[in-house]
PDB file of N, H, CA, C and O in Angstrom:
ATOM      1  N   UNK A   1      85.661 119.639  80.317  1.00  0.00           N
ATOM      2  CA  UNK A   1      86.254 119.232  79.062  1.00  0.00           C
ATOM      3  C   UNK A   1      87.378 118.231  79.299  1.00  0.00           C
ATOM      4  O   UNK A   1      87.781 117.535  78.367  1.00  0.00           O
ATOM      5  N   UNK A   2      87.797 118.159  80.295  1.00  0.00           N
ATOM      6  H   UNK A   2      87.469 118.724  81.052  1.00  0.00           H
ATOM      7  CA  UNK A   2      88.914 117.068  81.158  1.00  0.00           C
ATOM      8  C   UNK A   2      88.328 115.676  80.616  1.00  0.00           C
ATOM      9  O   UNK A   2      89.083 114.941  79.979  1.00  0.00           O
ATOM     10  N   UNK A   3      87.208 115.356  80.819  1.00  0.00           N
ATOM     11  H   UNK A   3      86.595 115.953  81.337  1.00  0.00           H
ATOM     12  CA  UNK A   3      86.521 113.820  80.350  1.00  0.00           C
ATOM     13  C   UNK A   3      86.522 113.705  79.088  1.00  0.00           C
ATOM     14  O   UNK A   3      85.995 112.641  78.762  1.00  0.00           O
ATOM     15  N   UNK A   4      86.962 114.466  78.004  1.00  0.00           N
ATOM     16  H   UNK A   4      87.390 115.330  78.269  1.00  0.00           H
ATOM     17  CA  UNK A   4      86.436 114.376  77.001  1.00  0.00           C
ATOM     18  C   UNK A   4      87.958 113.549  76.111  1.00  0.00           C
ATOM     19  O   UNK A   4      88.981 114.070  76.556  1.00  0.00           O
ATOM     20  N   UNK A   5      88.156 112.877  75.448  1.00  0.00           N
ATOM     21  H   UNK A   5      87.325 112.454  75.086  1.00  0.00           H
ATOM     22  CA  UNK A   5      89.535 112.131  74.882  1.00  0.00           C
ATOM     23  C   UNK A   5      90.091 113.384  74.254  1.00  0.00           C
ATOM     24  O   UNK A   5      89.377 114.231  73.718  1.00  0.00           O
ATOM     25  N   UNK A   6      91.430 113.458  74.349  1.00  0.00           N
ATOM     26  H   UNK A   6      92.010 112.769  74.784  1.00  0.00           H
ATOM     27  CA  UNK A   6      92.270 114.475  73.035  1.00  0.00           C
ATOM     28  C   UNK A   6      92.339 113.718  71.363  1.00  0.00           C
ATOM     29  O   UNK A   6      92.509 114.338  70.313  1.00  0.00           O
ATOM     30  N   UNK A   7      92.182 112.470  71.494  1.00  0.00           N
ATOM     31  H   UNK A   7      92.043 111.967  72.347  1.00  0.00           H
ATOM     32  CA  UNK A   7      92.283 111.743  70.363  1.00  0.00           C
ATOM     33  C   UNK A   7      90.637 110.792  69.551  1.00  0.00           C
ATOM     34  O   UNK A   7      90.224 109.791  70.137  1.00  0.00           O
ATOM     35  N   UNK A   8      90.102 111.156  68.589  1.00  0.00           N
ATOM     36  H   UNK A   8      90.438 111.969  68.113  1.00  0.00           H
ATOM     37  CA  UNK A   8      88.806 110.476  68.495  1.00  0.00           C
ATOM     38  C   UNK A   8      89.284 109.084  67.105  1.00  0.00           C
ATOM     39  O   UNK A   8      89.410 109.552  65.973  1.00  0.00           O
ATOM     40  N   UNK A   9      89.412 108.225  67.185  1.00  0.00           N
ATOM     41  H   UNK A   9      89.310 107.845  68.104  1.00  0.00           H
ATOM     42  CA  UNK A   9      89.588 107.270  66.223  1.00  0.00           C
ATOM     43  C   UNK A   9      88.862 106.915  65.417  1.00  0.00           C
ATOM     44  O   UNK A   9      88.316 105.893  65.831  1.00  0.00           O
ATOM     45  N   UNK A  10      88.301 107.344  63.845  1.00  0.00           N
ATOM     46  H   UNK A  10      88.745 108.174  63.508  1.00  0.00           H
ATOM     47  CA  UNK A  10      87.491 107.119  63.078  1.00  0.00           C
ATOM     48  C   UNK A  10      87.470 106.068  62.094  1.00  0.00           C
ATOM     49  O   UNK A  10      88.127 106.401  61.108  1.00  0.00           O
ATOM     50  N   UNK A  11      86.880 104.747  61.983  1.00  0.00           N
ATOM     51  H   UNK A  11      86.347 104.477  62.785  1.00  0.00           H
ATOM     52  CA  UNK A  11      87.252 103.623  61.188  1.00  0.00           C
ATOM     53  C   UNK A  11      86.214 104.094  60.046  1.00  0.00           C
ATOM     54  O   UNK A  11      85.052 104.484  60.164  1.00  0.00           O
ATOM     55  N   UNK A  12      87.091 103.915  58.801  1.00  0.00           N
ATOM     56  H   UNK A  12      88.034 103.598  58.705  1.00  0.00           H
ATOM     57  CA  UNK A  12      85.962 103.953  57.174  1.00  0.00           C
ATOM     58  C   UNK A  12      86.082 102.722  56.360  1.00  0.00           C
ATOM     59  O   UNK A  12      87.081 102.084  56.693  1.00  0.00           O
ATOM     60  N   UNK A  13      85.610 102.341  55.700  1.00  0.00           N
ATOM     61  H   UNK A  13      84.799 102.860  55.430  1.00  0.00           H
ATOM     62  CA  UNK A  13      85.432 101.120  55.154  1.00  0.00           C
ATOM     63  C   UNK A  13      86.845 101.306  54.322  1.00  0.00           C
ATOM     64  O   UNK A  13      87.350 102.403  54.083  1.00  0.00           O
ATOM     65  N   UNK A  14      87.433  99.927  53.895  1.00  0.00           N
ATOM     66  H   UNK A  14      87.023  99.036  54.089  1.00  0.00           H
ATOM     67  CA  UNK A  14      88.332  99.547  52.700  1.00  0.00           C
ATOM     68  C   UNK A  14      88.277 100.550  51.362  1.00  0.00           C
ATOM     69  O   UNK A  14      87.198 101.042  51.035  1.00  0.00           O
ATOM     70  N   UNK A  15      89.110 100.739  50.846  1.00  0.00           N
ATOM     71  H   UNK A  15      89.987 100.339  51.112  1.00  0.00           H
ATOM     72  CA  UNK A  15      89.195 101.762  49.556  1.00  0.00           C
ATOM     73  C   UNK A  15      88.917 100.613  48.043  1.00  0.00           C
ATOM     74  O   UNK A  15      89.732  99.770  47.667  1.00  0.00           O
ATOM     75  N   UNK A  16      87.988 100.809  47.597  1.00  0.00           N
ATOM     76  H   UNK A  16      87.327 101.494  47.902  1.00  0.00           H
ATOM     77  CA  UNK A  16      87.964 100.063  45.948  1.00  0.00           C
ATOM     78  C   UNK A  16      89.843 100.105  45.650  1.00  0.00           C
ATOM     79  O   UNK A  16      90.665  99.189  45.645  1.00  0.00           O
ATOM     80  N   UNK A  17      89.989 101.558  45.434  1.00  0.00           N
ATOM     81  H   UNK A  17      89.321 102.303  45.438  1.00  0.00           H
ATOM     82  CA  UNK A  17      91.074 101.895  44.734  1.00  0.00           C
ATOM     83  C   UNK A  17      92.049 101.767  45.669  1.00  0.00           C
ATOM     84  O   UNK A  17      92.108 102.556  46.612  1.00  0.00           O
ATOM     85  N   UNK A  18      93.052 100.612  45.493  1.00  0.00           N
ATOM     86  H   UNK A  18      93.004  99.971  44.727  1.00  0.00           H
ATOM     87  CA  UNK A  18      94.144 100.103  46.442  1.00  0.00           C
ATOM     88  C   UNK A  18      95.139 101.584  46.153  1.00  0.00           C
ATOM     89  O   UNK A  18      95.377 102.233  47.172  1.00  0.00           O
ATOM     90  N   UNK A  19      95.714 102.127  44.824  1.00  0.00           N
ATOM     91  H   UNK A  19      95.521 101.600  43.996  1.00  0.00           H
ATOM     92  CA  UNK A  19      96.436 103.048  44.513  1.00  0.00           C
ATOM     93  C   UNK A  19      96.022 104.618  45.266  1.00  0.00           C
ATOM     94  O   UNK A  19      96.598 105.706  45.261  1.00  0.00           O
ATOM     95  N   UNK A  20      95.318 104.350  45.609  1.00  0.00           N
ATOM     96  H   UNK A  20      94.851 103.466  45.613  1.00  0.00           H
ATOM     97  CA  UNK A  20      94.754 106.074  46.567  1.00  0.00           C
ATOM     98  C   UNK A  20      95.676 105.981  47.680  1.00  0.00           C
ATOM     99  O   UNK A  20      95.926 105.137  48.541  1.00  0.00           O
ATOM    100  N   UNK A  21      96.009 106.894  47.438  1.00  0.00           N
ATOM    101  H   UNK A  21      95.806 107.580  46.739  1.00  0.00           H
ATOM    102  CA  UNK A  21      96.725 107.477  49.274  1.00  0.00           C
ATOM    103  C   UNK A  21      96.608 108.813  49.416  1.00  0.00           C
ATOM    104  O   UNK A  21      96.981 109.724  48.678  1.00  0.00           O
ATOM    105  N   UNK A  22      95.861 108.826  50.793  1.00  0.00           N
ATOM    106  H   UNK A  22      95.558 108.085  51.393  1.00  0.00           H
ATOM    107  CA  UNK A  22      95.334 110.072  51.269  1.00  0.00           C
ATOM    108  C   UNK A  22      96.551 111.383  51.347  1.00  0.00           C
ATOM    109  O   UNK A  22      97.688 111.129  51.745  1.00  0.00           O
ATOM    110  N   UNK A  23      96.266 112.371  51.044  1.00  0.00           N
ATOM    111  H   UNK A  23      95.342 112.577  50.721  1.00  0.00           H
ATOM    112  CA  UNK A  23      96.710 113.317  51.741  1.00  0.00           C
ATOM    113  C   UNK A  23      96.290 114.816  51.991  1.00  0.00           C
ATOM    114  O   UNK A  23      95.513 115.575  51.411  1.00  0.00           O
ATOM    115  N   UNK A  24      97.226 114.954  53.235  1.00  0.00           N
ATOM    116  H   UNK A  24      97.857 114.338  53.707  1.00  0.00           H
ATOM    117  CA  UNK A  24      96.738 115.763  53.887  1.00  0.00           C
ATOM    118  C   UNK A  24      96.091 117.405  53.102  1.00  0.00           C
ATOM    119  O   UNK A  24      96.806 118.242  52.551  1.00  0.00           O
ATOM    120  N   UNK A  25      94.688 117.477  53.267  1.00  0.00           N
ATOM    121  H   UNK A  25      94.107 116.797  53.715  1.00  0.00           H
ATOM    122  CA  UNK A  25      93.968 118.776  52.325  1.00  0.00           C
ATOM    123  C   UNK A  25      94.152 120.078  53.649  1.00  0.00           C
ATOM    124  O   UNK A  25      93.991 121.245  53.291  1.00  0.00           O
ATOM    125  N   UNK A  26      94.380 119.878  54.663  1.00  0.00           N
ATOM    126  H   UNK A  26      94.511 118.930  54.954  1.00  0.00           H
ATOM    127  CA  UNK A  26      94.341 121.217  55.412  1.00  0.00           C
ATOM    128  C   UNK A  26      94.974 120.679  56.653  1.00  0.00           C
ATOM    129  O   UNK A  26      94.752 119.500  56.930  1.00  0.00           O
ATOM    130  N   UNK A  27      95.836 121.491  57.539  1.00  0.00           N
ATOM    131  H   UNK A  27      96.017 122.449  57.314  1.00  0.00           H
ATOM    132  CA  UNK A  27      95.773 121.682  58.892  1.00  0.00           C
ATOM    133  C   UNK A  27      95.726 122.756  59.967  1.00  0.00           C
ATOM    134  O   UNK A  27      96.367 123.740  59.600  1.00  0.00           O
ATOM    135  N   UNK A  28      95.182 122.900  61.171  1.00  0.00           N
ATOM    136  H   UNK A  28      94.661 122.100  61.469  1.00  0.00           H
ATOM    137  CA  UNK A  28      94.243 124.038  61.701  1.00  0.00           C
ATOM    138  C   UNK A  28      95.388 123.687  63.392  1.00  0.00           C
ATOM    139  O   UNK A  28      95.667 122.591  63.876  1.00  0.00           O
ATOM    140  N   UNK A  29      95.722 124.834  63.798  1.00  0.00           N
ATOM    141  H   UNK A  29      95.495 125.725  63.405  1.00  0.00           H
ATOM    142  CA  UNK A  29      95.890 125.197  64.894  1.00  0.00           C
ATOM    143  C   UNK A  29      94.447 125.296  65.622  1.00  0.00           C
ATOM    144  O   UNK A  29      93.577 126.154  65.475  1.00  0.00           O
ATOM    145  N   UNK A  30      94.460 124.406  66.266  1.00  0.00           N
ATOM    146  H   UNK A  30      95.167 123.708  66.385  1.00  0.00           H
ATOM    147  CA  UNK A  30      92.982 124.557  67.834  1.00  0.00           C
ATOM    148  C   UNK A  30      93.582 125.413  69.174  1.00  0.00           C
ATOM    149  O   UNK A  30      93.043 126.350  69.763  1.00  0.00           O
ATOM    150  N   UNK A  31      94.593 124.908  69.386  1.00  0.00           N
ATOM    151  H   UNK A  31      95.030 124.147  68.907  1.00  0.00           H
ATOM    152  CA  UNK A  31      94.723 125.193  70.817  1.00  0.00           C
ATOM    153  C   UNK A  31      96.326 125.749  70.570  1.00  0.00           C
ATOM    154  O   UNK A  31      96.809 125.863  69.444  1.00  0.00           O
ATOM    155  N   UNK A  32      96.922 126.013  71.599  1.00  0.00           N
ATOM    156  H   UNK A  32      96.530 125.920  72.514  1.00  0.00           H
ATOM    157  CA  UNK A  32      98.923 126.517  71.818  1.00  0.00           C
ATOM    158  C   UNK A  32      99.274 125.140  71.546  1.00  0.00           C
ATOM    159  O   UNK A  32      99.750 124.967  70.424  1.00  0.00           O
ATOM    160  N   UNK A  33      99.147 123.959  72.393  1.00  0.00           N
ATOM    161  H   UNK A  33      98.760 124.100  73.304  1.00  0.00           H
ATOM    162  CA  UNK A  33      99.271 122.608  71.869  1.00  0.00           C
ATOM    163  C   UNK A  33      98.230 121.845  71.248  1.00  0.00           C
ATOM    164  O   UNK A  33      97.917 121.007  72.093  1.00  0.00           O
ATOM    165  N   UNK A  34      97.700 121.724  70.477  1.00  0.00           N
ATOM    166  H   UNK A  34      97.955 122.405  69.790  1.00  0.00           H
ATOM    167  CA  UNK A  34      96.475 121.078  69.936  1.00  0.00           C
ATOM    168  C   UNK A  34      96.782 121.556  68.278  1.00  0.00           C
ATOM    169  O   UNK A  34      96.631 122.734  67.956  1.00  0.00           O
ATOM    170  N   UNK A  35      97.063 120.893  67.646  1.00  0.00           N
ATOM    171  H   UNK A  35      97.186 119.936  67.908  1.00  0.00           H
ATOM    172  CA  UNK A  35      96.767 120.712  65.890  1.00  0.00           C
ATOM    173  C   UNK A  35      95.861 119.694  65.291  1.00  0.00           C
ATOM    174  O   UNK A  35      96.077 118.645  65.898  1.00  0.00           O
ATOM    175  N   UNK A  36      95.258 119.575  64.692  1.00  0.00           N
ATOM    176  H   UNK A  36      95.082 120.427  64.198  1.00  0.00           H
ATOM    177  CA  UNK A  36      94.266 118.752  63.605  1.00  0.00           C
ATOM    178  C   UNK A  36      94.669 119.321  62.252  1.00  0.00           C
ATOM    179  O   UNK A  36      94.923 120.470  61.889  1.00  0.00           O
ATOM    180  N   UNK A  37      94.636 117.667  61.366  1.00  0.00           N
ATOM    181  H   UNK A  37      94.429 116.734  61.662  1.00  0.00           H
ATOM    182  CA  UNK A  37      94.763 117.623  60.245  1.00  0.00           C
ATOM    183  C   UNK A  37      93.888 117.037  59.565  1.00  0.00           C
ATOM    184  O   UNK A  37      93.650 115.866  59.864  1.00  0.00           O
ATOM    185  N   UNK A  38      93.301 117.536  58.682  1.00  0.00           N
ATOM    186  H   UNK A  38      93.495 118.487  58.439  1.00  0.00           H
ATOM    187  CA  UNK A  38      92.021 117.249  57.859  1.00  0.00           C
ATOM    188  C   UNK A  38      93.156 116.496  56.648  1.00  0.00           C
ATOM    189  O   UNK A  38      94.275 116.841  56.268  1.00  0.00           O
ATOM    190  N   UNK A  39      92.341 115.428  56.314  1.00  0.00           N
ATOM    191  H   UNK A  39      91.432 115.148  56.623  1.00  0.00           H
ATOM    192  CA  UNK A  39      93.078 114.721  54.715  1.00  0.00           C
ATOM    193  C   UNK A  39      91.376 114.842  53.980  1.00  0.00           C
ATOM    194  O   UNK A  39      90.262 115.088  54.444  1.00  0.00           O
ATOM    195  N   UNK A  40      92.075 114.429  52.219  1.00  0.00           N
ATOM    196  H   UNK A  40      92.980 114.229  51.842  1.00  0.00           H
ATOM    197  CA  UNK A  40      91.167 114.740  51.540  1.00  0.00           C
ATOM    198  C   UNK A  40      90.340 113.473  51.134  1.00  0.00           C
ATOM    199  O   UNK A  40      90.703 112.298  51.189  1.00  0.00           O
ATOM    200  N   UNK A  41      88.891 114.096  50.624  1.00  0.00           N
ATOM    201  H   UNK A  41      88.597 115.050  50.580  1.00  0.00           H
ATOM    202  CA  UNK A  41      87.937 113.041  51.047  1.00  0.00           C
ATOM    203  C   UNK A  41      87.797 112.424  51.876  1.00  0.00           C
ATOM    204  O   UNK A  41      88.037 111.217  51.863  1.00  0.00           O
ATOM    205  N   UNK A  42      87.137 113.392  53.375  1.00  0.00           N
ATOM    206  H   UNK A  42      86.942 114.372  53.386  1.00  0.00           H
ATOM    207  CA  UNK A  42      86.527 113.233  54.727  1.00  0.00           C
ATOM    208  C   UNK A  42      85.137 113.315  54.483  1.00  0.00           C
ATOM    209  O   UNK A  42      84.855 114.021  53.515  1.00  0.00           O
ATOM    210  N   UNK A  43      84.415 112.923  54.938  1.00  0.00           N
ATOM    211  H   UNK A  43      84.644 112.349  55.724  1.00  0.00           H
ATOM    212  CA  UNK A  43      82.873 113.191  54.958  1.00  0.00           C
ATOM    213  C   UNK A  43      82.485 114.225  55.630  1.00  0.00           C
ATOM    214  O   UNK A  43      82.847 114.725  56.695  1.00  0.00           O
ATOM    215  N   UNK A  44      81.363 114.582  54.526  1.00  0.00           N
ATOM    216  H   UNK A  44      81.069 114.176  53.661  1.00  0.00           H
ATOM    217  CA  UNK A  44      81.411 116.221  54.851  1.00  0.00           C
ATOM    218  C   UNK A  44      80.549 116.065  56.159  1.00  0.00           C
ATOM    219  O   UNK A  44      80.503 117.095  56.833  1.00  0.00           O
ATOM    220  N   UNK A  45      79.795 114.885  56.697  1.00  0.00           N
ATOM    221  H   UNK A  45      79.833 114.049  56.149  1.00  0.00           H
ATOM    222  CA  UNK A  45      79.338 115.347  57.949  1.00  0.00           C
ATOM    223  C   UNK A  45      80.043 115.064  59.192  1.00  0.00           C
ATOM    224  O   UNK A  45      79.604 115.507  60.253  1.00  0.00           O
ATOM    225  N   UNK A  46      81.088 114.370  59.144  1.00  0.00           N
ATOM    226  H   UNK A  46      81.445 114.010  58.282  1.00  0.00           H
ATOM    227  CA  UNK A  46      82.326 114.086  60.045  1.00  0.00           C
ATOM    228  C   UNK A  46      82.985 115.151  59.652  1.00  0.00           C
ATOM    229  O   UNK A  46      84.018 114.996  60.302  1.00  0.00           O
ATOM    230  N   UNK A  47      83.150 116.232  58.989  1.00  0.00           N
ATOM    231  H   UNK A  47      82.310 116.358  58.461  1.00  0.00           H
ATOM    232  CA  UNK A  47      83.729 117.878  58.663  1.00  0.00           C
ATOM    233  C   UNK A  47      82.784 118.335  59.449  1.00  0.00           C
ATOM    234  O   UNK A  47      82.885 118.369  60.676  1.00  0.00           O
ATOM    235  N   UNK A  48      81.981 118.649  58.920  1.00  0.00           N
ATOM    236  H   UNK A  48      81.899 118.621  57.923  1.00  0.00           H
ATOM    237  CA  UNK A  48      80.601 119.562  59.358  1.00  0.00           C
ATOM    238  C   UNK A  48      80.747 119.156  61.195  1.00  0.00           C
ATOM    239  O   UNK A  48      81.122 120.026  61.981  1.00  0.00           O
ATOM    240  N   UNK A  49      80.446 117.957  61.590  1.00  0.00           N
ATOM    241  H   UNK A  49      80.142 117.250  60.951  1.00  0.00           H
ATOM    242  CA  UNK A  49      80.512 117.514  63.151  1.00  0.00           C
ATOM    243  C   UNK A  49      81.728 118.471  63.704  1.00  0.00           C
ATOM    244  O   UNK A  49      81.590 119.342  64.562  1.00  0.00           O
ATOM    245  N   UNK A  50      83.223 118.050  62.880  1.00  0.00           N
ATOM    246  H   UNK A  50      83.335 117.342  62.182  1.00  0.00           H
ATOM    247  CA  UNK A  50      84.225 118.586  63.660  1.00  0.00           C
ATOM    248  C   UNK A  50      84.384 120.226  64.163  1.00  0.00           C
ATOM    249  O   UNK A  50      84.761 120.776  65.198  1.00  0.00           O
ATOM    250  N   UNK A  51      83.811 120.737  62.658  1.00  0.00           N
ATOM    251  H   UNK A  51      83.505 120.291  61.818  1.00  0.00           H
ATOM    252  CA  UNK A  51      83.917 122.167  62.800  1.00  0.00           C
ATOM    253  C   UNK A  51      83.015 123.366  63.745  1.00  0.00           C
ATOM    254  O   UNK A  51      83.367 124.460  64.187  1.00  0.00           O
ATOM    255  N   UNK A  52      81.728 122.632  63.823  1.00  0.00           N
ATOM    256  H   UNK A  52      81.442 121.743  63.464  1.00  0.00           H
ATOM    257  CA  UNK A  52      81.176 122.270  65.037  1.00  0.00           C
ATOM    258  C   UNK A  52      81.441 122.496  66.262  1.00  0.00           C
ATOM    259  O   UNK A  52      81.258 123.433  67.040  1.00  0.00           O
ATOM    260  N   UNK A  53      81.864 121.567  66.302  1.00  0.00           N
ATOM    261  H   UNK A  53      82.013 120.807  65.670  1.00  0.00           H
ATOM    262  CA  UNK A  53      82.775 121.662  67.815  1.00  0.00           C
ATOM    263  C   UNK A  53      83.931 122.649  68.046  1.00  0.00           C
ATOM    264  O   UNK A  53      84.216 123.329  69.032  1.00  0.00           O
ATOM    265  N   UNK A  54      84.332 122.562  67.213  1.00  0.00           N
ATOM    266  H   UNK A  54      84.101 122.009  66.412  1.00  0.00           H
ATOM    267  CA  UNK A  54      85.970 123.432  67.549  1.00  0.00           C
ATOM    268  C   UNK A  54      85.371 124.870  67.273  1.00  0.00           C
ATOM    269  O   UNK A  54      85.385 125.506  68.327  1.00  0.00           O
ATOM    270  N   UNK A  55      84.994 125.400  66.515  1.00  0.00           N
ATOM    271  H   UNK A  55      84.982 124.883  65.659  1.00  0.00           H
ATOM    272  CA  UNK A  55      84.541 126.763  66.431  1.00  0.00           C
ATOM    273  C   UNK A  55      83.323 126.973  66.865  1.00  0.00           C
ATOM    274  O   UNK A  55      82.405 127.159  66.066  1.00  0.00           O
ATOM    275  N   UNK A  56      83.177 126.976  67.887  1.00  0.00           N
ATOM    276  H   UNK A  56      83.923 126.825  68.537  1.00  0.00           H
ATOM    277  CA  UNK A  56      81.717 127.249  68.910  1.00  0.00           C
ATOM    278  C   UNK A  56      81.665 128.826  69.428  1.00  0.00           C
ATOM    279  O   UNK A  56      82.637 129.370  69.952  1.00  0.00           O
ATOM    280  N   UNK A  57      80.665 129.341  69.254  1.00  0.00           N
ATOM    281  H   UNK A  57      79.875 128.899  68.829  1.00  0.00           H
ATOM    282  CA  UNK A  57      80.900 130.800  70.111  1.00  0.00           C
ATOM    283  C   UNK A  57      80.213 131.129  70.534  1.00  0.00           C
ATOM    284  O   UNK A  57      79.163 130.725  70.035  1.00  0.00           O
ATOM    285  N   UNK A  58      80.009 132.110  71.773  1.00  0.00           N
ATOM    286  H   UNK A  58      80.862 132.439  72.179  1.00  0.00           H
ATOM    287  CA  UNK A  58      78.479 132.266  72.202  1.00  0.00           C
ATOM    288  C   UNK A  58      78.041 133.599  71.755  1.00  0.00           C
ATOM    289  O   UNK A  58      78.587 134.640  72.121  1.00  0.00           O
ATOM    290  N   UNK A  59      77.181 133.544  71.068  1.00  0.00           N
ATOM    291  H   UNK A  59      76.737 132.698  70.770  1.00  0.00           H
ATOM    292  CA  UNK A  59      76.606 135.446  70.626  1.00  0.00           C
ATOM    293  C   UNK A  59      75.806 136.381  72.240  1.00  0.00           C
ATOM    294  O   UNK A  59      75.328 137.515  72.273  1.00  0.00           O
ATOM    295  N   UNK A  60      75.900 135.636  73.071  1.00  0.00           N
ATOM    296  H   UNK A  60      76.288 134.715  73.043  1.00  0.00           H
ATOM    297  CA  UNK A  60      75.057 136.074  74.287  1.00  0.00           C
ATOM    298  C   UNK A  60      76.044 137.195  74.433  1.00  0.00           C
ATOM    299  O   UNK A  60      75.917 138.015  75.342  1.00  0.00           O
TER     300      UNK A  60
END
């Protein structure tokens, strides 16, 4: 997990609505040092991807 970036940079297209400004809809403790902050109106499959990953478990 060493290779993997702590930071992923997601570019979305320009907003129609210049007056929108995001804010923050949730934030999640991952790790002792590690926080993520979800803002509102993310795509639910860039949600769906993240949550994914971070909550993985093995039923074995």
């Amino acid at each position: 997990m060493e290779d993997k970036p702590e930071f992923v940079q997601v570019k979305v297209a320009a907003l129609k609505n210049k007056d929108y400004k995001p804010q923050k809809a949730m934030q999640l403790r991952v790790d002792q040092n590690k926080t993520v902050v979800i803002y509102n109106r993310i795509n639910n499959y860039i949600l769906d991807a993240f949550l994914k990953a971070v909550f993985t478990h093995d039923d074995a």
